[in-house]
C-alpha positions in Angstrom: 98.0 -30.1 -27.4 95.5 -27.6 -29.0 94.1 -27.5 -32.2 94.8 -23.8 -33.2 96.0 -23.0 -36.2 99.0 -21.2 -37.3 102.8 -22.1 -36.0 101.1 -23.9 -33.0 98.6 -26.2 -34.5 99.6 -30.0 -34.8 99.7 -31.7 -37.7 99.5 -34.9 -38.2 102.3 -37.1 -40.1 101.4 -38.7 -43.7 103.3 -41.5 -41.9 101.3 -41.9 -38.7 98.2 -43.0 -38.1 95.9 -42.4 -34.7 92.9 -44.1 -33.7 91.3 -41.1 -34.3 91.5 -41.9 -38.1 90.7 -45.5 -37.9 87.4 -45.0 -35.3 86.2 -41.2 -36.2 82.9 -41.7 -34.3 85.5 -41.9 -30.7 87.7 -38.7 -31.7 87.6 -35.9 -29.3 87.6 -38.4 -26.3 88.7 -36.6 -22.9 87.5 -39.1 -20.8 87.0 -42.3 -20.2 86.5 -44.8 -17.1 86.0 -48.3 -16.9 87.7 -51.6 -17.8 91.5 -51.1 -19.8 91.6 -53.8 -22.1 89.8 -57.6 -22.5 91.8 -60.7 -21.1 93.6 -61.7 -23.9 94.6 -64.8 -22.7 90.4 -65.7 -22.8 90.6 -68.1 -25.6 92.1 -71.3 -25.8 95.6 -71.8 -27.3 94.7 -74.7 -29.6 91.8 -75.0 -31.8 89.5 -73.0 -33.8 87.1 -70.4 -33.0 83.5 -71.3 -33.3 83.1 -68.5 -35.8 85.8 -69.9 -38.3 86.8 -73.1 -38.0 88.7 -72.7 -40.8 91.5 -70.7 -38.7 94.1 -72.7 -37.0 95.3 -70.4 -33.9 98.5 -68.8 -34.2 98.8 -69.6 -30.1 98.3 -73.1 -30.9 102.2 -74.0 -29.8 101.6 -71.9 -26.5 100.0 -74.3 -24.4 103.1 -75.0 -22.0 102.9 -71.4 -20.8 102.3 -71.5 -17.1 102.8 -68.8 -14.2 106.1 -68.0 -12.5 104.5 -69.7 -9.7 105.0 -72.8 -11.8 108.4 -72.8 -11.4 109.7 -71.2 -8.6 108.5 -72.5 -5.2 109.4 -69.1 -3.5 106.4 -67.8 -5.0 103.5 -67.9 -2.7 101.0 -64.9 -3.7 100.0 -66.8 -6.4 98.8 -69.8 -8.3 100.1 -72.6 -10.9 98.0 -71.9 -13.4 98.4 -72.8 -17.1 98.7 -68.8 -19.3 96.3 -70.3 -21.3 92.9 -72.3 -20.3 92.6 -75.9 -20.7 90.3 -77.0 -23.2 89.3 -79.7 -21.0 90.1 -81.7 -17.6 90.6 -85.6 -17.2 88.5 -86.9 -14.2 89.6 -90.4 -12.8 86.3 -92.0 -11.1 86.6 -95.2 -8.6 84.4 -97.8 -9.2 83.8 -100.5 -6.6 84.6 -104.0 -8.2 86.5 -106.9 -7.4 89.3 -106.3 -9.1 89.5 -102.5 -8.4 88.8 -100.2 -11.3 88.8 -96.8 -12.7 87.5 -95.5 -15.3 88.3 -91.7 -16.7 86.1 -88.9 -18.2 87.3 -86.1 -20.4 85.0 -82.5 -19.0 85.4 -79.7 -21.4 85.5 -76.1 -20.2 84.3 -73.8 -22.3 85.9 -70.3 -23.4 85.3 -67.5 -21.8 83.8 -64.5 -23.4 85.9 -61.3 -23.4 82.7 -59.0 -23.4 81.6 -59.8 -20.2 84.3 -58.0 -18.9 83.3 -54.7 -20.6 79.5 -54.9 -20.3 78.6 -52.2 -17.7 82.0 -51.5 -17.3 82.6 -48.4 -19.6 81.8 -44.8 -19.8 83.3 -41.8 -21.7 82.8 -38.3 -23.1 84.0 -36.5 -25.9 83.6 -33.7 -28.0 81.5 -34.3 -31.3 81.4 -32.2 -34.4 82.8 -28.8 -35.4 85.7 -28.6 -32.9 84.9 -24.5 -32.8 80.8 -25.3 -31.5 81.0 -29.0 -30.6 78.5 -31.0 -28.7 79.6 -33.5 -26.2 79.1 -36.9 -26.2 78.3 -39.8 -23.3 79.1 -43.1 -24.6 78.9 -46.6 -22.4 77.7 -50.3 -22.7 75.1 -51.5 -20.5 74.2 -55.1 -20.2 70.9 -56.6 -20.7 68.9 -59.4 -19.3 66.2 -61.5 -19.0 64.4 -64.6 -18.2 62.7 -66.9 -20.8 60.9 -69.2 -21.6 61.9 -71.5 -24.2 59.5 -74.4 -23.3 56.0 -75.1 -23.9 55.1 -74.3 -20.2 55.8 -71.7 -17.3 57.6 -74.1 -15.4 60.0 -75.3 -17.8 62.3 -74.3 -20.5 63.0 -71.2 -18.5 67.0 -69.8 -19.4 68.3 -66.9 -18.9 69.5 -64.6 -22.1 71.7 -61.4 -22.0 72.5 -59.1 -24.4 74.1 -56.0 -24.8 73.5 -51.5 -26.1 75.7 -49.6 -27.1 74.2 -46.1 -26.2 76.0 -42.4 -26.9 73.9 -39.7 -25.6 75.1 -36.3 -27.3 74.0 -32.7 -25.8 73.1 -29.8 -29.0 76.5 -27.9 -29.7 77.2 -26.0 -27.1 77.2 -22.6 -28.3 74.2 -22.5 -30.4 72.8 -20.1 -27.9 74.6 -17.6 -29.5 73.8 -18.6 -32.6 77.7 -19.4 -33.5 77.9 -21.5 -36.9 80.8 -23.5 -37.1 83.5 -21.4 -39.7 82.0 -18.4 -38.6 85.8 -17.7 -36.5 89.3 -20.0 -36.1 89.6 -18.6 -32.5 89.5 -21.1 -29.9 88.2 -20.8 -26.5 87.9 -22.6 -22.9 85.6 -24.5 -21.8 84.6 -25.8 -18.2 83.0 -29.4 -18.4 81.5 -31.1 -15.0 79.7 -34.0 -14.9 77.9 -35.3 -11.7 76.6 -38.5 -10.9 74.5 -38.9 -7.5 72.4 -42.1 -7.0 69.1 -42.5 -5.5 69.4 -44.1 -2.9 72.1 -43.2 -0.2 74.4 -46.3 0.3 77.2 -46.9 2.9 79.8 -49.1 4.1 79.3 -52.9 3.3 75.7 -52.3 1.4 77.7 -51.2 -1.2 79.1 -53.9 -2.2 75.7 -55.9 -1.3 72.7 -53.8 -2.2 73.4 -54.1 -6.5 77.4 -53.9 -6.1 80.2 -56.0 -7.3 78.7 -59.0 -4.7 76.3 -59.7 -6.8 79.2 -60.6 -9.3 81.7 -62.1 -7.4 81.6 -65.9 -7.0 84.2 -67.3 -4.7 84.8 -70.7 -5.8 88.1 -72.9 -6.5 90.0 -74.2 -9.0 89.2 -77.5 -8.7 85.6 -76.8 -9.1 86.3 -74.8 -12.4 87.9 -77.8 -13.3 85.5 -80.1 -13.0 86.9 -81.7 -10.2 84.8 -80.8 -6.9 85.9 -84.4 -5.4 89.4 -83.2 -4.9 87.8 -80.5 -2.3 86.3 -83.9 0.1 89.4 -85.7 -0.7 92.9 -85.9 1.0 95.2 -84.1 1.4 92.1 -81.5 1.6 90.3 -83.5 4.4 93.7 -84.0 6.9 93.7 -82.1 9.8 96.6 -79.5 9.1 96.8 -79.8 5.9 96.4 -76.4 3.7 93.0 -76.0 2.2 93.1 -75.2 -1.7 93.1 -71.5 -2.5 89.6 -69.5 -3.4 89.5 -67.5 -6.3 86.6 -64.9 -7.2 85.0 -65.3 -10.9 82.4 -63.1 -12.2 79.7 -64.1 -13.2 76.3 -62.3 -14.4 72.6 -63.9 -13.4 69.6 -62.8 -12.2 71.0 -60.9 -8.8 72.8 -58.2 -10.8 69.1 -57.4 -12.7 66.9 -58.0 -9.6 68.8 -54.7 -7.5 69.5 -52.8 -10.7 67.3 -50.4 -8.4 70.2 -49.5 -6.0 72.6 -48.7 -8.8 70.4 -46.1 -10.8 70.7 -42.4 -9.9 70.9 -39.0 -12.3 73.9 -38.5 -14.3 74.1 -33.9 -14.8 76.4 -32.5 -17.3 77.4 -28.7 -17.1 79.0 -26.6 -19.4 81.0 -23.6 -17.5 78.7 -24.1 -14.4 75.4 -24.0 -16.5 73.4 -27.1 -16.8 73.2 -28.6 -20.2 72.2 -31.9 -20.0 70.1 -34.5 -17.3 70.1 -38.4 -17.5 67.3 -39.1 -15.2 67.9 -43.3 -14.4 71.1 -43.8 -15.2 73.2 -46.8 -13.7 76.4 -46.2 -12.2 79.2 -47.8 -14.0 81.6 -49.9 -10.7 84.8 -50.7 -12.2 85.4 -54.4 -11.6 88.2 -57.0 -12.2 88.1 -59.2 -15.0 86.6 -62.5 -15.2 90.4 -64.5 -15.3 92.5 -65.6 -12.4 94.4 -62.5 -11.1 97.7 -63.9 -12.2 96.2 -62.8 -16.1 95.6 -59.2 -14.8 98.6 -57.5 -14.9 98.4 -54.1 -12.8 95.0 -53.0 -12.4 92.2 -54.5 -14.6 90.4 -51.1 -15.0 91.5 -47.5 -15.0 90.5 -43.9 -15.8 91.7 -42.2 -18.3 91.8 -38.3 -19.0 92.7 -36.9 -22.4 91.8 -40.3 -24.2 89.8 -43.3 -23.8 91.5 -46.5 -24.3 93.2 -48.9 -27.3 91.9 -51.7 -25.5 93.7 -54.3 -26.9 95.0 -52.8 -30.5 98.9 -52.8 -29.7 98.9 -56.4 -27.8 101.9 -58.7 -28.1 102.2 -62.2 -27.3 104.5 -64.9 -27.0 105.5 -66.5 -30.5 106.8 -69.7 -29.3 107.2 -71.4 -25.7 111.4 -71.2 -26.2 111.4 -67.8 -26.7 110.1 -65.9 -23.7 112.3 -62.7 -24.5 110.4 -62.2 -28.3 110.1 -62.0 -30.9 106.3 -61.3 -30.3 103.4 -61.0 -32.2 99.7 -60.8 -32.3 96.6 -62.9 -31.9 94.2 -62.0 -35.0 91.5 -63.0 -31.9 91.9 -60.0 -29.5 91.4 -57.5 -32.7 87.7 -56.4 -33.3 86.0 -57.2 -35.9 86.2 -53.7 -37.8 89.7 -54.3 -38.1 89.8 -58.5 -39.3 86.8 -57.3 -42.1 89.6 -55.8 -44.4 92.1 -58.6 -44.3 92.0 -62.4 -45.2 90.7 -62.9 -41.8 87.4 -61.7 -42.5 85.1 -64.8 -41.5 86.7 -64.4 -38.1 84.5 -63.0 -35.7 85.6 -61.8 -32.2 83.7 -59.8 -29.3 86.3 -57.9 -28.3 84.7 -54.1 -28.2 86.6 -51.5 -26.4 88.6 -50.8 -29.0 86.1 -49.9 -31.7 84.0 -47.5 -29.2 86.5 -46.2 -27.0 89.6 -45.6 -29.1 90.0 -42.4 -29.6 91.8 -38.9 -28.5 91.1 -35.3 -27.6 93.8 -33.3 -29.8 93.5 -30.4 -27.7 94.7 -28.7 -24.2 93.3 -30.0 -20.9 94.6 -27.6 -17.8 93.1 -28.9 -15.1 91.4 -32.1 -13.5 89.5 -32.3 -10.3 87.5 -35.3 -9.3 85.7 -35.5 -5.8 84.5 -37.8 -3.3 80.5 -36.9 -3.3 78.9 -35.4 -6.0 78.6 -31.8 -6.2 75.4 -29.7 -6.2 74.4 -26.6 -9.0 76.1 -24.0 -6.4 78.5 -25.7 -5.5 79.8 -26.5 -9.9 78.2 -22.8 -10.3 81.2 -21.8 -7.5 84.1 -23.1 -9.8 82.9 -21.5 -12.7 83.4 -18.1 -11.3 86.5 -18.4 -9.7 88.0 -19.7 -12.8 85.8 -17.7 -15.2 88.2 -14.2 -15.7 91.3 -16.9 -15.7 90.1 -18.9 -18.7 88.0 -16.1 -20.2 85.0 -19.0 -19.9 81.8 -18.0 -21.6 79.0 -17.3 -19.2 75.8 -18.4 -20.1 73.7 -16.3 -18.3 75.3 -13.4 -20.4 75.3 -15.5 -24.0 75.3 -12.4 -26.0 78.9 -11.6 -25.3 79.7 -14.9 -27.4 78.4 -13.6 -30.7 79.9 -9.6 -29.7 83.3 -11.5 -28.6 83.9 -14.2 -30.8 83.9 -16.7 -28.1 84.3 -20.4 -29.6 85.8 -23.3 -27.7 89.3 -24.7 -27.0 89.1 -27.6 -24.6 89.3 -26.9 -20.9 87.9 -30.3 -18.6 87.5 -29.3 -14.9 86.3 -31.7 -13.1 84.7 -35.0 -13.0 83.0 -37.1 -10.7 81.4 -40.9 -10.0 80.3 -42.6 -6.9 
C-alpha cells in the first residue's frame, strides 16, 4: 500500500493496532532476512524461570506432550521426543558387589537460551524518518566473544564469555542533496534501493560450509549423549551386529571456531540509492541463515526465512497447548516467549525473557513495493548503475547525477525496492 494522501491513503483503524505502533524504531521495514521466530518450546514445562521464581509456568501441565512419532510406529522421519525438554534424566549405574547393585543419579539439563538462535542470524532495512526524505536504516545482531581469564594465572580459570550488539547503521536522508526539507511537498516518488554484499575472500563448494560457515556450528551428537546417557551408545542393543544404531542429531553450538575464522565471513556490504552509491560497510560479516538450536521435530517449516515488505513478529501471535486433553484448543500463550518490552507493563514485570526478534524486527513498510530481484553473485556499480536506467523513465526515479531536477520537480519518495542480494 502507499502512503499518499487523499482517497488512496490508508488509514489506520482506532481499533487496530500494528507493530508499527508498539516498536516505532522498526517501522518502515522492507526487508528482512534471518531467523523467523525463537523455539518456543526452549524452556521447560514445569518450574520457574531463574529471573522470577515467583512465576509458576502456565505450561507446567504440558509435560506429556510428545511427537507424533510417539505414537504412531508408521512414522519413521522422525524421533520420540518429549514437546517439551526434560528438566533432567535418571542414570542407573552398575556397581560390582556380591549381591548385585545399582544405584541411580538424577543429571539435570539445563534450558536452552532462545537468543542463540538469533545472534548473527538477522539483518533488515527500513526507511527512517520523514517518509517524503527518509534515510534508510541496516539493523542486525552480531554475536560477541571471547576468552578469559577468571583465575589467578594464565593457565587456569580460563572460560569463555559471549555477548551480544544490537547495531542499526542509518545512511543521511536521501534527498538532502537537493536540499528537500521534509513538508516542503505531499507528493510521493520511487525509489530504487540495491544492496550488495561481496565477501573477501572467494569461497566455493564444501569450504563454505568449512572455512567460518555453519560447520563450525553444527555438532552432530545423539540423544542419548544430550541426555546424559553416553553408556547407552557402548551398550546393547547399540553394540549387536545388525542392530540399528541410535539416530544423530545436529545441535548448535557457539565456541571458539566460529570467532577464530570470523576472517572468512567478513566482506563489504554497498547500499545504492537509484544506482548511485550512498552508503559502504567496509568489514561486515555475512549473516548464514541457520536452523535452530532444537531437534527438528520443534522447527515447523523452515527455521529462517526472508521477508520483503516487513520484518518479522517473531513470536508475538504464538499459541500453545492449554492442557494435554485438549490438543484441538483452546490455546493460549506463554508470558516466556514475549519480550521483555511487552511483560514491563503487566503484572509480569519481574519476568525477564531473551526473546529479541520481536522488539527489533517487528515492524512494516506501509507503502508500495513493485518489484523484487535478488541474484546469485553480487553485482558490480555498472552492472546496479544498468537497472537504474532501464527503469529510470518507468518509475520517474531521481537521478543523482542530475540532483537539481529534484528541487525544480518536486521529486520526494514513495517506496520502490529493486533488488537485493547476500551470498
Amino acid at each position: 500500500m502507499d502512503c499518499r494522501n487523499g482517497d488512496e491513503h490508508f488509514i489506520n483503524s482506532t481499533t487496530q493496532q500494528y507493530l508499527n505502533d508498539i516498536y516505532p524504531s522498526n517501522a518502515g521495514t522492507f526487508f528482512y532476512f534471518g531467523t523467523r521466530s525463537e523455539n518456543k518450546f526452549y524452556h521447560n514445562a514445569s518450574g520457574s524461570p531463574v529471573s522470577d521464581s515467583g512465576y509458576t509456568r502456565v505450561t507446567k501441565d504440558l509435560t506429556c506432550i510428545q511427537t507424533c512419532a510417539c505414537s504412531d510406529t508408521g512414522v519413521t522421519n522422525a524421533d520420540c521426543i518429549t514437546v517439551y525438554p526434560n528438566s533432567a534424566t535418571t542414570t542407573v549405574h552398575n556397581i560390582s558387589c556380591n549381591c548385585g547393585c545399582a544405584s541411580t543419579e538424577q543429571i539435570p539439563l539445563p534450558e536452552t537460551d532462545p537468543k542463540f538462535d538469533v545472534l548473527s542470524n538477522a539483518i533488515s532495512l527500513r526507511f527512517d524518518g520523514c517518509p517524503l526524505n527518509p534515510r534508510i536504516g541496516i539493523k542486525y545482531i552480531k554475536i560477541t566473544g571471547d576468552c578469559v581469564t577468571t583465575g589467578t594465572c594464565e593457565t587456569t580459570g580460563v572460560t569463555f564469555q559471549t555477548g551480544y550488539t544490537i547495531t542499526e547503521v542509518l545512511t543521511d536522508p536521501i534527498y538532502d542533496i537537493c536540499g528537500l526539507q521534509c513538508g516542503d511537498t505531499d507528493e510521493e516518488r520511487w525509489v530504487m534501493i540495491s544492496a550488495v554484499f561481496e565477501r573477501n575472500t572467494t569461497i566455493e563448494e564444501c569450504d563454505l560450509l568449512n572455512l567460518g560457515g555453519l560447520n563450525n556450528l553444527r555438532v552432530v551428537t545423539t540423544q542419548s549423549s544430550i541426555d546424559g546417557k553416553s553408556y547407552k551408545l557402548i551398550s546393547p542393543p547399540e553394540t549387536h551386529p545388525g542392530s540399528t544404531p541410535e539416530r544423530r542429531i545436529h545441535k548448535i553450538r557457539f565456541d571458539n571456531n566460529w570467532f577464530d575464522e570470523l576472517n572468512y565471513r567478513l566482506g563489504t556490504l554497498k547500499l545504492y540509492v537509484n544506482g548511485y552509491l550512498f552508503l559502504v560497510i567496509e568489514d561486515f560479516e555475512e549473516i548464514i541463515p541457520r536452523e535452530l538450536n532444537t531437534e527438528k521435530e520443534k522447527q515447523v517449516g523452515v527455521p529462517f526465512n526472508i521477508s520483503f515488505g516487513g520484518g518479522t513478529q517473531g513470536l508475538h501471535d504464538h499459541l500453545i497447548f492449554s492442557e494435554c486433553s485438549s490438543p484441538n484448543g483452546p490455546y493460549t500463550q506463554d508470558p516466556e516467549l514475549f519480550p521483555n518490552n511487552v511483560l514491563s507493563a503487566t503484572t509480569l514485570s519481574g519476568l525477564s525473557t531473551n526473546i529479541l526478534l520481536e522488539q527489533n524486527f517487528g515492524g512494516t513498510f506501509m507503502g508500495a513495493i513493485s518489484q523484487f530481484r535478488m541474484y546469485v553473485e553480487p553485482l558490480g556499480s555498472p552492472q546496479v548503475q544498468h537497472n537504474f536506467r532501464v527503469l529510470k523513465n518507468k518509475f520517474n526515479l531521481l537521478d543523482f547525477w542530475c540532483p537539481d531536477c529534484l528541487v525544480a520537480n518536486g521529486y520526494v519518495l514513495e517506496g520502490y525496492v529493486d533488488e537485493f542480494y547476500f551470498e
